[in-house]
Backbone of each chain as ProteinMPNN parsed JSONL, in Angstrom:
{"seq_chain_A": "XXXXXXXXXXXXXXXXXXXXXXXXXXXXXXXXXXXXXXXXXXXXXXXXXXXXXXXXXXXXXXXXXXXXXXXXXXXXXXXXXXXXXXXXXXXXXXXXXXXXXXXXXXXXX", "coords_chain_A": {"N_chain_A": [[125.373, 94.52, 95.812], [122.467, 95.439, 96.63], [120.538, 95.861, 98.577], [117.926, 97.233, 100.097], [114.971, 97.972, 97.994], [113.332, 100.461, 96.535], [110.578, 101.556, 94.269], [108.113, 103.735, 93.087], [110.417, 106.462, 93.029], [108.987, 108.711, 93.573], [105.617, 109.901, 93.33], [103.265, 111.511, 92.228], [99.631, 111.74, 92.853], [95.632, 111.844, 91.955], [92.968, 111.882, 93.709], [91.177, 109.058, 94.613], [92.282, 107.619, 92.443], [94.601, 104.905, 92.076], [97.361, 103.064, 92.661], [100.577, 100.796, 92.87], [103.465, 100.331, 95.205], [106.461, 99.05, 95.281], [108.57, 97.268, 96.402], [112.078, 95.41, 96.804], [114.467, 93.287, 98.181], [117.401, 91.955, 98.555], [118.544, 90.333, 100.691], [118.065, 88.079, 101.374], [116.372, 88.263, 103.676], [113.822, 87.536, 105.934], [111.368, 88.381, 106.943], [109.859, 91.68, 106.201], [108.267, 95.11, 105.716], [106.279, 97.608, 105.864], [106.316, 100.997, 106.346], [105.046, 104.684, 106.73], [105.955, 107.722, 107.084], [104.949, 111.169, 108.284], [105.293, 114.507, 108.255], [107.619, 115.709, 110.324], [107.276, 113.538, 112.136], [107.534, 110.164, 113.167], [108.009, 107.119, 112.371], [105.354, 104.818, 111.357], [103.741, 101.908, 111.745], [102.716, 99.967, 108.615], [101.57, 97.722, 107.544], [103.49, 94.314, 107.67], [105.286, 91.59, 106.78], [106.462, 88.699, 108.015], [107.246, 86.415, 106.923], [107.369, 84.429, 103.275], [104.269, 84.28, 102.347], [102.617, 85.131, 104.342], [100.773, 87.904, 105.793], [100.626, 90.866, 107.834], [98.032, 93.762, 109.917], [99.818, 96.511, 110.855], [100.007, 99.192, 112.727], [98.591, 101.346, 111.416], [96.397, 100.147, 109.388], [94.545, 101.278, 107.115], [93.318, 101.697, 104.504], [95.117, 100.485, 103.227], [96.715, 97.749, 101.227], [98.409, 94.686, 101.173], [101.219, 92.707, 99.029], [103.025, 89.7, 99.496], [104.642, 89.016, 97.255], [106.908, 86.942, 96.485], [110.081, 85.982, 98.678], [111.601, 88.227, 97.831], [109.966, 90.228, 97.339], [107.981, 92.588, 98.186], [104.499, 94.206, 98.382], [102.883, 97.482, 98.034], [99.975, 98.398, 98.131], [97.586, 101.283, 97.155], [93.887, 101.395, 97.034], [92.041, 103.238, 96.381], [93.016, 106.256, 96.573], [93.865, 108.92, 99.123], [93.934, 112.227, 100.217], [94.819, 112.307, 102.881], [96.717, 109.849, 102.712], [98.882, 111.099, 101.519], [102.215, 111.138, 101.712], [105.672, 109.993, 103.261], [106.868, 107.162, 102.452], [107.947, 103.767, 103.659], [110.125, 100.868, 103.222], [111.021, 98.192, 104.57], [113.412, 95.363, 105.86], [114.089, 92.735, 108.446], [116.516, 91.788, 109.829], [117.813, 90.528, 112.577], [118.373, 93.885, 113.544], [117.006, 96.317, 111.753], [116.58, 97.253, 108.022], [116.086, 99.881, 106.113], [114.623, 100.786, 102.925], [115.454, 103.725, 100.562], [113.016, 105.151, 99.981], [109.603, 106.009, 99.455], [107.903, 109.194, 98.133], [104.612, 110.185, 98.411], [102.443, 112.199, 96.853], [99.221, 113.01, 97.427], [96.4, 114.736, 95.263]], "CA_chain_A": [[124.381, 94.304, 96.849], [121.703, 96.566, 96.522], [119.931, 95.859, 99.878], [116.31, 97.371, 99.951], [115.059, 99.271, 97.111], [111.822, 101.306, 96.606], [110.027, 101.937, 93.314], [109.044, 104.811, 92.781], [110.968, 107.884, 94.24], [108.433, 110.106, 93.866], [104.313, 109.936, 92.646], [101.43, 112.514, 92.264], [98.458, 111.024, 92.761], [94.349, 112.438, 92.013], [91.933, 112.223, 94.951], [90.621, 107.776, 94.046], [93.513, 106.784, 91.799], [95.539, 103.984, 92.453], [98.771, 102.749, 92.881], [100.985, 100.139, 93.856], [104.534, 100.696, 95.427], [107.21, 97.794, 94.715], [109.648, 96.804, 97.263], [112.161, 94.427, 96.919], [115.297, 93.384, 98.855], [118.546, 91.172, 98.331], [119.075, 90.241, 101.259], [117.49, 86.87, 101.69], [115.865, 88.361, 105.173], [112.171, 86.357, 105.533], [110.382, 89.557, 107.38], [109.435, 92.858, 105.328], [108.007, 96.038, 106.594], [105.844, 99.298, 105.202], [105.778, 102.3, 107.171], [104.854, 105.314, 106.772], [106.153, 108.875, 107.85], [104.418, 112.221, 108.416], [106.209, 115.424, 108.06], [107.622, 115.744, 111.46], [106.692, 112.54, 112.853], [108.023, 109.18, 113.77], [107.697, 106.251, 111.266], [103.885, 104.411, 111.829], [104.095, 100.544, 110.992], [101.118, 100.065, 108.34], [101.769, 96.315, 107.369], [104.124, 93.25, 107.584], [105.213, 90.12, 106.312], [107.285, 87.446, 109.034], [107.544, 85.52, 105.741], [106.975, 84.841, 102.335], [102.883, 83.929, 101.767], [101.997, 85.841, 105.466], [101.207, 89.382, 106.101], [99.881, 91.064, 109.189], [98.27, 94.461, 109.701], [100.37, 97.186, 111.536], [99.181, 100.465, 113.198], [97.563, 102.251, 110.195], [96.166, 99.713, 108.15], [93.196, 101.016, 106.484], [93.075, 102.115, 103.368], [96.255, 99.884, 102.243], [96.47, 96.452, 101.14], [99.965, 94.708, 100.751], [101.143, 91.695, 98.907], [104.253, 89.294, 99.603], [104.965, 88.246, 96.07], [107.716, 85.764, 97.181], [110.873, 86.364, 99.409], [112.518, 89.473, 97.75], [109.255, 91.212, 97.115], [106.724, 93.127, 99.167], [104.36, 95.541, 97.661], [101.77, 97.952, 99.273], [98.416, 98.69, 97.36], [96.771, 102.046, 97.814], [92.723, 101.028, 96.16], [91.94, 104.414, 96.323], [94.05, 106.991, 97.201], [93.353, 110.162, 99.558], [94.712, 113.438, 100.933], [95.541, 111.607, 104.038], [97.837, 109.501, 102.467], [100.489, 111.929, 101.056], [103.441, 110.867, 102.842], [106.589, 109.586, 102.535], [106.525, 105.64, 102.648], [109.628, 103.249, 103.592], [109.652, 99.603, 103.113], [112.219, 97.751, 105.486], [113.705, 94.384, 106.457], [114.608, 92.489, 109.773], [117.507, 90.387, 110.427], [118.525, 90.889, 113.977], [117.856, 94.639, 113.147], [116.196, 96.886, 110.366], [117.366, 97.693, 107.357], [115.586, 100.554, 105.073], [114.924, 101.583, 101.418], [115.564, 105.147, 100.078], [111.432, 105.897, 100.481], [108.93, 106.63, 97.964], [107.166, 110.335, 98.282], [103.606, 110.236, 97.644], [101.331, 113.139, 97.118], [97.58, 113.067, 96.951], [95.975, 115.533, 95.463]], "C_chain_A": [[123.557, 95.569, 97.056], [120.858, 97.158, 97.728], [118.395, 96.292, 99.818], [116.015, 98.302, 99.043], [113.775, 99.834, 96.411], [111.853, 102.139, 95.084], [108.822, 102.405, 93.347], [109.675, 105.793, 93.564], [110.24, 108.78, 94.616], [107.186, 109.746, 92.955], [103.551, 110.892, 93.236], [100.576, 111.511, 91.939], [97.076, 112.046, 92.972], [93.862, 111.53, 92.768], [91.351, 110.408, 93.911], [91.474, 107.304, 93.331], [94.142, 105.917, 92.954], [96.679, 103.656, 92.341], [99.527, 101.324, 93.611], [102.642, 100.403, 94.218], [105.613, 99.492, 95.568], [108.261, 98.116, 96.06], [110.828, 95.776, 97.079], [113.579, 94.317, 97.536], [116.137, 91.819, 98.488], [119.092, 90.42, 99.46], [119.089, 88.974, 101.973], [117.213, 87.079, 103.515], [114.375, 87.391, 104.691], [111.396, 87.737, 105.699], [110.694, 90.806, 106.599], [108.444, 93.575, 106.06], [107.473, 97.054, 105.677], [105.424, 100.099, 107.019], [105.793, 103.466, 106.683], [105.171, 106.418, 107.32], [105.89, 110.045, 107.402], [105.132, 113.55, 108.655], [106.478, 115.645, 109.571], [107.73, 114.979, 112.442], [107.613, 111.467, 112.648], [107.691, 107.978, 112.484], [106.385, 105.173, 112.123], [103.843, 102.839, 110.739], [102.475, 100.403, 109.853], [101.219, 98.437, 107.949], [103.263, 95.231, 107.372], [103.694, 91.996, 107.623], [106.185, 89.553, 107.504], [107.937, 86.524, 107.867], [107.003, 85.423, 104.665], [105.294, 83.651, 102.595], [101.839, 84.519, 103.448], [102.312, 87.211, 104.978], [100.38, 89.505, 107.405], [99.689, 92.771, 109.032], [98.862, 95.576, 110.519], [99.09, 98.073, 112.166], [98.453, 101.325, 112.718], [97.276, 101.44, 109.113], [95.161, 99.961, 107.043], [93.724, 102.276, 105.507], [94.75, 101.4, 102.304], [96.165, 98.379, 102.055], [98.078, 95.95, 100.967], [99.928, 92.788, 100.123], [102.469, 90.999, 98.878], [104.085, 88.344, 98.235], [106.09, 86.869, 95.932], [108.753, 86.742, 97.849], [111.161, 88.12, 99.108], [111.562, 90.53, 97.664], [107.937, 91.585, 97.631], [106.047, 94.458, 98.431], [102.847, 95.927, 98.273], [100.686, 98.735, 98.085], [97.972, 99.83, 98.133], [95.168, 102.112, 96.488], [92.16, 102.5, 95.667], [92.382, 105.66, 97.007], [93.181, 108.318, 97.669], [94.068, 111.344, 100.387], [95.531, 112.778, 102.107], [96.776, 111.181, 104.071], [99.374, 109.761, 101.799], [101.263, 111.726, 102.288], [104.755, 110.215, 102.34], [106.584, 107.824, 102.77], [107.802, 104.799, 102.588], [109.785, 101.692, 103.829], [111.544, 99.057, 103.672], [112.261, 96.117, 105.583], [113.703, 93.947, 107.808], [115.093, 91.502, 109.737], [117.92, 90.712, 111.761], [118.328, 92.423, 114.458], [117.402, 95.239, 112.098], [116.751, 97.644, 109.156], [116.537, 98.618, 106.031], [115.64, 101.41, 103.874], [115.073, 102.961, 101.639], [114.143, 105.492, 100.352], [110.935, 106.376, 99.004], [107.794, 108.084, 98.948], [106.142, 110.414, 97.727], [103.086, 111.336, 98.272], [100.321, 112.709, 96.665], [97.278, 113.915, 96.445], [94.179, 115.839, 95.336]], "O_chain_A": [[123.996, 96.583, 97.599], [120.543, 98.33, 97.93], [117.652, 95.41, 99.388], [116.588, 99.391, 99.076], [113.415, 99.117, 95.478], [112.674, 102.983, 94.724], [108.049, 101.508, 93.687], [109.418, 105.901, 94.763], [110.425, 109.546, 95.562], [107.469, 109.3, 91.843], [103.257, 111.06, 94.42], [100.667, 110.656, 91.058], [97.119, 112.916, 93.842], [94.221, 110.362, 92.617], [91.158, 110.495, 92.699], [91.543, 106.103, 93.592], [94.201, 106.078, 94.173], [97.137, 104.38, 91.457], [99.138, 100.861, 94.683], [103.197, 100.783, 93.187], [105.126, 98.813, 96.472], [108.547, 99.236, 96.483], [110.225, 94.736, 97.344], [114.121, 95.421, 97.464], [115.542, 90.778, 98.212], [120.146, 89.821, 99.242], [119.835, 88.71, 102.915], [117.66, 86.348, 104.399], [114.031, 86.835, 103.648], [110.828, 88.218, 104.718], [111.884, 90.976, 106.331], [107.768, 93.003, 106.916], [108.169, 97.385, 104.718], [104.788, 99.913, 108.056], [106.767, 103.551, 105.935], [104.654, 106.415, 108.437], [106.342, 110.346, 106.297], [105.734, 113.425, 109.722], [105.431, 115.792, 110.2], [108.157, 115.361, 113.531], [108.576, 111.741, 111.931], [106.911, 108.39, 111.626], [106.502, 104.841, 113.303], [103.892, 102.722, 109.514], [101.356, 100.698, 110.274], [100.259, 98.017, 108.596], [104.211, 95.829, 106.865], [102.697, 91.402, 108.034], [106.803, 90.528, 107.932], [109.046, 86.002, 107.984], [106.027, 86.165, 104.555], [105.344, 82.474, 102.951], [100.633, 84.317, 103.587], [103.229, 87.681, 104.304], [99.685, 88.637, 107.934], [100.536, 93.398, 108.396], [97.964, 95.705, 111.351], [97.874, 97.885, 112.17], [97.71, 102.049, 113.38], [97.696, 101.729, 107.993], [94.908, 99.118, 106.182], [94.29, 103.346, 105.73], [95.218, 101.723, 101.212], [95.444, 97.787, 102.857], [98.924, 96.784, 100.646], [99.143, 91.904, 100.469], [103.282, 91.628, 98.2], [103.545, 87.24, 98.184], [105.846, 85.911, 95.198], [108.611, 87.963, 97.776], [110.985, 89.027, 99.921], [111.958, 91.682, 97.84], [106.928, 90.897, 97.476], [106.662, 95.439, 98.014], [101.984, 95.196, 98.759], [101.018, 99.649, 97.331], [97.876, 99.782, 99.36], [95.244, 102.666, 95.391], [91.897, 102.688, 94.479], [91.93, 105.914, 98.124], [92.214, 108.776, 97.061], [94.832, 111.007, 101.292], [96.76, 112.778, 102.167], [97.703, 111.553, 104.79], [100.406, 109.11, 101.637], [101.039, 112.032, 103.459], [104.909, 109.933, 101.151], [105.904, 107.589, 103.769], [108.641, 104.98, 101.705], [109.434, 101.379, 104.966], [112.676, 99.39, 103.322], [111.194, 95.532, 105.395], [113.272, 94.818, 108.564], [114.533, 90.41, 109.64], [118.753, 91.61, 111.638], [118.114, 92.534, 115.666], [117.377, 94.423, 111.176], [117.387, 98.677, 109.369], [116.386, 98.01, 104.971], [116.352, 102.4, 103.701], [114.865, 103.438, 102.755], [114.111, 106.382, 101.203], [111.461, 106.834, 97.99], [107.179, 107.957, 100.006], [106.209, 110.693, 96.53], [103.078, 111.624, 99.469], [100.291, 112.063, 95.618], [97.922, 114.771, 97.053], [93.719, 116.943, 95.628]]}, "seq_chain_B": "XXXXXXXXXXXXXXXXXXXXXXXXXXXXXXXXXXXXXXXXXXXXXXXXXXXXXXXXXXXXXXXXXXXXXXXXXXXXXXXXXXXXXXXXXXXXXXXXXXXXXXXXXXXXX", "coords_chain_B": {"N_chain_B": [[104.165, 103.842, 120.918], [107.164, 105.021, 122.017], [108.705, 104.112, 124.141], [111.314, 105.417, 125.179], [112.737, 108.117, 126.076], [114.079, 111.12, 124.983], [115.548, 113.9, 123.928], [114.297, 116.733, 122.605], [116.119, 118.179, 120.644], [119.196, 119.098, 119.659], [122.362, 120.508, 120.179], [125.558, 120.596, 118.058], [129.635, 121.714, 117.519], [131.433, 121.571, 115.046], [133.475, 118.61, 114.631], [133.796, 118.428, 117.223], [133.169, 116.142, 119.974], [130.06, 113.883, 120.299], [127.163, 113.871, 122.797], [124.427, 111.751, 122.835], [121.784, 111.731, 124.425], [119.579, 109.083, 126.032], [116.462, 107.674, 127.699], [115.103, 104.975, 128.93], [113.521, 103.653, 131.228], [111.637, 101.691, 131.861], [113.043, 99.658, 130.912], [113.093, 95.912, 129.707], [114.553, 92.865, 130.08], [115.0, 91.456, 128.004], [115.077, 93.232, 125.927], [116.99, 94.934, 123.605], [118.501, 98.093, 122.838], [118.53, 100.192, 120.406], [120.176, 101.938, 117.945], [119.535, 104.74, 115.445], [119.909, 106.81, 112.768], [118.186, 109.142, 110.815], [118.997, 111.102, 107.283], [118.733, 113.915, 106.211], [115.84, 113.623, 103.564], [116.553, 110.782, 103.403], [116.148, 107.731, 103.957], [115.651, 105.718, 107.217], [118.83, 104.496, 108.691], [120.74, 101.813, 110.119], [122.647, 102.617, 112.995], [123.82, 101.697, 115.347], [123.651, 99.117, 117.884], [123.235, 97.396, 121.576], [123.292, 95.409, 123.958], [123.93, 95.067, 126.901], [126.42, 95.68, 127.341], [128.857, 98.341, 126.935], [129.02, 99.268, 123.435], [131.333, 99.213, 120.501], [131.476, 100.999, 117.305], [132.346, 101.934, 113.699], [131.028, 103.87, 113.245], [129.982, 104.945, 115.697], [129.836, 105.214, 119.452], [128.428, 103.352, 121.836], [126.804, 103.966, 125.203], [126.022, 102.173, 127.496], [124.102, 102.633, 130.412], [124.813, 100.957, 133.652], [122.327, 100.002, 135.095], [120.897, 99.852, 132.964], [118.318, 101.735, 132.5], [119.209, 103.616, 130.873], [121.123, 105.286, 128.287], [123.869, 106.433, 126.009], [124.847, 107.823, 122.916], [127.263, 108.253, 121.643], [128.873, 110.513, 119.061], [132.147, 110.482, 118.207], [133.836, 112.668, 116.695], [132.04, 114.925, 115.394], [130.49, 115.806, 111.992], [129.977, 117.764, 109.359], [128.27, 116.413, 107.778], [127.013, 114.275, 109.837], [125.056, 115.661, 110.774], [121.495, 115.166, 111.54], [118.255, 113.402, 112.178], [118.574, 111.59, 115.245], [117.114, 108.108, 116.365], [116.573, 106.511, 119.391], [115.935, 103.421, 120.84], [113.886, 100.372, 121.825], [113.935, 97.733, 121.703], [112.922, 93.734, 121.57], [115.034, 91.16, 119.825], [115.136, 90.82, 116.833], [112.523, 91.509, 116.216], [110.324, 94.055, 115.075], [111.006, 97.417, 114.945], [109.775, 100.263, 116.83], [109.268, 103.869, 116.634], [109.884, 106.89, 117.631], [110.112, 110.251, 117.645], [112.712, 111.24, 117.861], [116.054, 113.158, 118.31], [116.836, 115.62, 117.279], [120.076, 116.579, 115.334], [121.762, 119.069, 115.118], [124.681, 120.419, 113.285], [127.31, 122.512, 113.711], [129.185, 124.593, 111.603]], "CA_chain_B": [[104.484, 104.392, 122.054], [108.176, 104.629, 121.561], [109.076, 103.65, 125.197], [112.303, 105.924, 125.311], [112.836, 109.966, 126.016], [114.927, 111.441, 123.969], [115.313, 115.367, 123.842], [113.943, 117.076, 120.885], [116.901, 118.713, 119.567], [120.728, 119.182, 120.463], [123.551, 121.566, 118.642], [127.044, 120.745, 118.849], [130.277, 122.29, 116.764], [132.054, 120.403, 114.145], [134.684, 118.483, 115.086], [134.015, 118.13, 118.247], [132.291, 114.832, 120.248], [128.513, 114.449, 120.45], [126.982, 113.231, 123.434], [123.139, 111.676, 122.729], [121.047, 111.081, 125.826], [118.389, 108.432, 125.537], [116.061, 107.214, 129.339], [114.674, 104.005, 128.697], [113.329, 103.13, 132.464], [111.21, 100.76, 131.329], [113.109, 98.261, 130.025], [113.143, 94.826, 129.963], [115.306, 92.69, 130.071], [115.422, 91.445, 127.051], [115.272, 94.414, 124.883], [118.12, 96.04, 123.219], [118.755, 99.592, 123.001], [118.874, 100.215, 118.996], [120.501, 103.36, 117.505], [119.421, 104.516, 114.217], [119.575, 108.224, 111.98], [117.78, 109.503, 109.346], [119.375, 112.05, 107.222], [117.147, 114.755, 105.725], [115.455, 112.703, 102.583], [116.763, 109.418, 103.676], [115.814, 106.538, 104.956], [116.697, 105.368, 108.643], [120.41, 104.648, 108.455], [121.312, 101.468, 111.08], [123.792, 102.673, 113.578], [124.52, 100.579, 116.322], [122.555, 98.401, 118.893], [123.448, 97.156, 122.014], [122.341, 94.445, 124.97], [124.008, 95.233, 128.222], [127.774, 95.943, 127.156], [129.344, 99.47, 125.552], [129.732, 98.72, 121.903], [131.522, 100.424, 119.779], [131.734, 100.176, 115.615], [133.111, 102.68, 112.735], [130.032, 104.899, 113.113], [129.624, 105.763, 117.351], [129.902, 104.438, 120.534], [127.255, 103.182, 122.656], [127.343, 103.715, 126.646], [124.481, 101.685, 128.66], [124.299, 102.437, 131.602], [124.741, 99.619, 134.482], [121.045, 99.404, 135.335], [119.909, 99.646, 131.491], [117.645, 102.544, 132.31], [119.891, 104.912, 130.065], [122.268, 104.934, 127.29], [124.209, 107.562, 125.929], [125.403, 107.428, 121.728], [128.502, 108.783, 121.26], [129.74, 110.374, 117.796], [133.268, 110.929, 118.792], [133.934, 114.161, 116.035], [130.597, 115.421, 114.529], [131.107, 116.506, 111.341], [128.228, 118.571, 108.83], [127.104, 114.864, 107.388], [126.153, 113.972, 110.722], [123.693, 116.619, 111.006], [120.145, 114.053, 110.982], [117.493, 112.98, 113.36], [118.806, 110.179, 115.897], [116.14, 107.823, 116.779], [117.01, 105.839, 119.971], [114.634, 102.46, 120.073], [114.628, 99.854, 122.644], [113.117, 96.481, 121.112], [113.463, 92.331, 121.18], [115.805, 90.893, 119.284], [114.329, 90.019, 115.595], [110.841, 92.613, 115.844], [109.908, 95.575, 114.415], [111.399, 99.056, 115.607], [108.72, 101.071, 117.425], [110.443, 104.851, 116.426], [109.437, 108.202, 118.024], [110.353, 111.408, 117.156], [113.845, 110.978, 117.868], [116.731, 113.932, 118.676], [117.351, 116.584, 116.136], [121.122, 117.589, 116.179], [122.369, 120.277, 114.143], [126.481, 120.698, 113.687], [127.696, 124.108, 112.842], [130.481, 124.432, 111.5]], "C_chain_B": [[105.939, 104.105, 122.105], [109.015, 104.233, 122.915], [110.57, 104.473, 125.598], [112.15, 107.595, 124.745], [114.125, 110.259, 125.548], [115.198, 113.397, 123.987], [115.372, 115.565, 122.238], [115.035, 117.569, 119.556], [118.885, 119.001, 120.512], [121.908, 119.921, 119.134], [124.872, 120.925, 119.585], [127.955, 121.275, 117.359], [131.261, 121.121, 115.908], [133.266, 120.317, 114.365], [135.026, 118.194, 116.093], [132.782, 116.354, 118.759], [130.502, 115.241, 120.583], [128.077, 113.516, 121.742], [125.335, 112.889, 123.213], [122.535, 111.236, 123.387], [120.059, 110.153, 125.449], [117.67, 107.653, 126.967], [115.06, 106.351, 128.387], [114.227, 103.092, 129.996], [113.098, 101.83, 132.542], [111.379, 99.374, 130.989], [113.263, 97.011, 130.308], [114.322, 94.281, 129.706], [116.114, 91.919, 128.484], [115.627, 92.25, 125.448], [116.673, 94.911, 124.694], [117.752, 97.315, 122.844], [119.084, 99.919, 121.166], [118.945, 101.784, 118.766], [120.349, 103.632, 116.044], [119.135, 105.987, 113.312], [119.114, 108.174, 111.292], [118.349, 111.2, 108.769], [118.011, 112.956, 106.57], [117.042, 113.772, 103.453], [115.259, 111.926, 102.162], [116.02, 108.474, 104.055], [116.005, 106.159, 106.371], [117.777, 104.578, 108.243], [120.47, 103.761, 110.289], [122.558, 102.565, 111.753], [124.238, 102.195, 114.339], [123.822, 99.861, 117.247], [123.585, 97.74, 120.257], [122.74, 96.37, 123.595], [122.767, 95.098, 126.469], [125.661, 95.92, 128.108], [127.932, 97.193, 126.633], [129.791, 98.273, 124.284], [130.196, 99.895, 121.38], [131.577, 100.075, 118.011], [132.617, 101.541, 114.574], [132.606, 103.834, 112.836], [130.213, 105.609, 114.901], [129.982, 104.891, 118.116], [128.616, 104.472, 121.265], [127.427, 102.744, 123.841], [126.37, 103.412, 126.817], [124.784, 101.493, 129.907], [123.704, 100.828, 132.766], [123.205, 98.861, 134.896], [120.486, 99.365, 133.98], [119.457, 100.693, 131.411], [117.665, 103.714, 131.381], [120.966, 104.845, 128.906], [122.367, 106.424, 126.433], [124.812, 106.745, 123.719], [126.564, 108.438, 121.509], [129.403, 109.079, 120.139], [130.756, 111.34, 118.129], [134.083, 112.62, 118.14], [132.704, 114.181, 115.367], [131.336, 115.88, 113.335], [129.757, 116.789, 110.157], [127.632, 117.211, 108.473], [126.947, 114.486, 108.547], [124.951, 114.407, 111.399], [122.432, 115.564, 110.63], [119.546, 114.004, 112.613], [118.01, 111.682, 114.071], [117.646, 110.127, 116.498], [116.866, 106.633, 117.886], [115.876, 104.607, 120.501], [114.965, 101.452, 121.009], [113.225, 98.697, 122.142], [113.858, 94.711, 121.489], [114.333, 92.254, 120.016], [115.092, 90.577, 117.878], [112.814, 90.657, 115.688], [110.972, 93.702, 115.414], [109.893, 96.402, 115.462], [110.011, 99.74, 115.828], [109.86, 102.767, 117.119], [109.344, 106.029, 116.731], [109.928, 109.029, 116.969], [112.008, 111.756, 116.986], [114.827, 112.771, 118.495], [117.473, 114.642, 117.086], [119.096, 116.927, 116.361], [121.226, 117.883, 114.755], [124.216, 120.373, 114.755], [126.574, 121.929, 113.029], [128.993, 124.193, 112.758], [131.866, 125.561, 111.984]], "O_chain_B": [[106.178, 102.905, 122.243], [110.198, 104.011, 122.66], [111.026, 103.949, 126.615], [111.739, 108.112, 123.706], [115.128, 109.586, 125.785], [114.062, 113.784, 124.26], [115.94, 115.075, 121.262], [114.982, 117.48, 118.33], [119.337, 119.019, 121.657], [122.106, 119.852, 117.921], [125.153, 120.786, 120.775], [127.373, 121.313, 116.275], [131.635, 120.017, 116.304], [134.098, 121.224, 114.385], [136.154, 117.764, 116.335], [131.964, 115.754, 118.062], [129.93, 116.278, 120.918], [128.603, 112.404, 121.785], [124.704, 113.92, 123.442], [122.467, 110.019, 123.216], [119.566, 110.422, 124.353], [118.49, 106.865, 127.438], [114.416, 106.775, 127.428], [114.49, 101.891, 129.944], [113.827, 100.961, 133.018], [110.626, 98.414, 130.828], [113.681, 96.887, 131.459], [115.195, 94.96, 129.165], [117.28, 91.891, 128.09], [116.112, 91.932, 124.362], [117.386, 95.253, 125.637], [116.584, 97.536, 122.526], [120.271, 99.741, 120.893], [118.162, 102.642, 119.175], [120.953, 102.869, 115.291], [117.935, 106.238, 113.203], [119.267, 107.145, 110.633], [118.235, 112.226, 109.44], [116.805, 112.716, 106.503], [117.88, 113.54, 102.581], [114.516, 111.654, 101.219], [114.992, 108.816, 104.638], [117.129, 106.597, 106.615], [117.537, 103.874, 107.262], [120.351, 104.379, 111.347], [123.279, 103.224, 111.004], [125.457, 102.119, 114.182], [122.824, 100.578, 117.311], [124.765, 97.581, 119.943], [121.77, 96.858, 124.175], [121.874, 95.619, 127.137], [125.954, 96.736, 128.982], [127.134, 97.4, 125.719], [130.403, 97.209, 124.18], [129.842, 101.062, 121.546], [131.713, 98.923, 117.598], [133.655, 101.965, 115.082], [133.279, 104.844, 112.635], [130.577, 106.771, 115.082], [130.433, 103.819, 117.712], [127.862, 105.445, 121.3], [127.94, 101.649, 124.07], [125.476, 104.157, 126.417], [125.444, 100.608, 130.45], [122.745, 100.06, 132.698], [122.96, 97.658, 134.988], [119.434, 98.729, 133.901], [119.809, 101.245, 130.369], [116.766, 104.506, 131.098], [121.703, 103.868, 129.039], [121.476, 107.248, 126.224], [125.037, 105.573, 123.42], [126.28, 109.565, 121.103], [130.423, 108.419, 119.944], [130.588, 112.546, 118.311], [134.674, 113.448, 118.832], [132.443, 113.183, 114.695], [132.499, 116.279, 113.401], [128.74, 116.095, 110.144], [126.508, 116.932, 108.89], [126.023, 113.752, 108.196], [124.172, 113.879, 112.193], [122.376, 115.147, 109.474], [120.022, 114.343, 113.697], [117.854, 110.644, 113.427], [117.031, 111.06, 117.015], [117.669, 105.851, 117.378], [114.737, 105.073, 120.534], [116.167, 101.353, 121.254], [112.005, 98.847, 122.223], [115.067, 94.527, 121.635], [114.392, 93.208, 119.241], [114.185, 89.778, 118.11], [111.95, 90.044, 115.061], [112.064, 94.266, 115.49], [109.221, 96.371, 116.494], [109.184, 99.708, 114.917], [111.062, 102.741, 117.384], [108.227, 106.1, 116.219], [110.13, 108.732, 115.791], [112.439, 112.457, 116.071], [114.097, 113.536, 119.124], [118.27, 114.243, 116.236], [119.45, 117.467, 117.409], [120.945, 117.299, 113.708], [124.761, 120.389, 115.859], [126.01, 122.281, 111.992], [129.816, 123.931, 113.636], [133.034, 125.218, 111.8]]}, "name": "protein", "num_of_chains": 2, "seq": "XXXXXXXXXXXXXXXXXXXXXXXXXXXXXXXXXXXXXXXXXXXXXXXXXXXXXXXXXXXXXXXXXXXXXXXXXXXXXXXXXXXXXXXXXXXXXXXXXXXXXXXXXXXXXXXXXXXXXXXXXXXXXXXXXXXXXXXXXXXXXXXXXXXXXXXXXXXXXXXXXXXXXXXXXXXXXXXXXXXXXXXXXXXXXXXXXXXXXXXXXXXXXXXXXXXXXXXXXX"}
């Protein structure tokens, strides 16, 4: 049981490149989660799913796109990537409470 | 707005009990009180949640106080792997964690 698990661990990214970040989870939950955290800071919701073929956008949605591929898999689109978005990024569940991947580390540069 | 004060940081010695304050005035009534670490690199790391009752599980204990307004997390021996940020979180049942900044503790050994 692998539970939530975040591909990749770690990307450099140039200033407009793209990317997408893979999520996927075992856990047959329905709801899926990206957030975002800032060195220091608190985790910042940037999109969710409630279920598979919905998404909704959180507190920082701009400049990400996300797509619920079916149940186990949620994945977060950056179209063009920017300084801003170096951060660490953590893609979660919810059954009753939250259950989150290891985190992928993106730099911009 | 993470609806719960927390103090920024807290030291205790290894081996001994930790006491983790968390003021949640605010709350409603149907919110629970959710407890949850991140170690350094990690992910957030469930730890315990609770409605109106102490719970306790393998990981801490959780005291709520009689009016709700407060709750205390209780890791009965600290020991250096407990060194992480506790984030204390007071949400509906089945939504997405709102997460501050949370309570730094450091164990020394």
């Amino acid at each position: 049981n692998a539970g939530v698990t975040q591909t990749p661990k770690f990307q450099v990214l140039k200033t407009g490149q793209s990317m997408t970040l893979q999520c996927a989870q075992d856990m047959n939950h329905n709801s899926m989660y990206w957030y975002r955290q800032d060195p220091g800071m608190g985790l910042r919701l940037i999109y969710y799913s409630a279920s598979e073929g919905t998404t909704d956008k959180g507190e920082v949605p701009n400049g990400y796109n996300v797509s619920r591929l079916n149940k186990r898999e949620f994945s977060l689109r950056l179209e063009s990537a920017a300084p801003s978005q170096t951060s660490v990024y953590f893609c979660a569940t919810l059954f009753e409470t939250q259950y989150f991947g290891p985190g992928t580390r993106l730099l911009v540069l | 707005d993470a609806k719960t004060t927390q103090p920024n940081s807290m030291e205790s010695n290894e081996e001994e009990p930790v006491h983790l304050p968390c003021n949640h005035s605010t709350i409603s009534g149907t919110d629970y009180i959710h407890w949850y670490r991140q170690l350094p690199s990690q992910g957030p790391e469930y730890v315990i949640h609770g409605l109106t009752s102490n719970v306790n599980n393998r990981m801490a204990s959780l005291a709520i106080a009689e009016d709700r307004k407060s709750s205390t997390l209780i890791l009965h021996r600290a020991t250096l792997r407990d060194a992480a940020v506790y984030y204390c979180i007071r949400g509906r049942r089945n939504t997405p964690l709102v997460f501050g900044k949370g309570t730094r503790l450091s164990v020394i050994a």
